[in-house]
C-alpha angles and dihedrals in degrees: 000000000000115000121298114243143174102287108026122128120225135202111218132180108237117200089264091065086245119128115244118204114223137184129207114244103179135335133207147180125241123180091335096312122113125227139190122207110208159168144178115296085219091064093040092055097046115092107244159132095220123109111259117217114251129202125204108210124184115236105233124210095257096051096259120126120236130186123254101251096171118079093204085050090050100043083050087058099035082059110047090038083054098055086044084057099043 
């Protein structure tokens, strides 16, 4: 997999075994890991006011995209997309 970057649409696996497209909203760097912040390309692309759901994924090595299982790791990331963002 090529680098993930702002834009890209992603096709991700959800429990149910259905695809779920997903497009990266911003990415970032924390202590030499990469991350992705995103959400579903359905909700991007509505015209609302409403909050979207956004989803914060590791960068493997590899290029896959893995989900943030630890709570100190994601508040890391949460943090650091946050100040990015204000």
């Amino acid at each position: 997999m090529d680098k993930i970057e702002v834009g890209d649409v992603l096709l991700m696996e959800d429990e149910n075994g259905q695809d779920q497209e997903l497009e990266v909203l911003a990415t970032a760097e924390i202590e030499g890991k990469q991350y992705a912040a995103v959400s579903f390309s359905e909700e991007i692309e509505k015209e609302t006011t409403e909050e979207i759901e956004l989803f914060f994924l590791r960068v493997e090595e590899d290029g896959e995209l893995s989900e943030i299982e630890n709570d100190e790791e994601f508040e890391e990331v949460t943090s650091a997309f946050e100040s990015q963002i204000g």
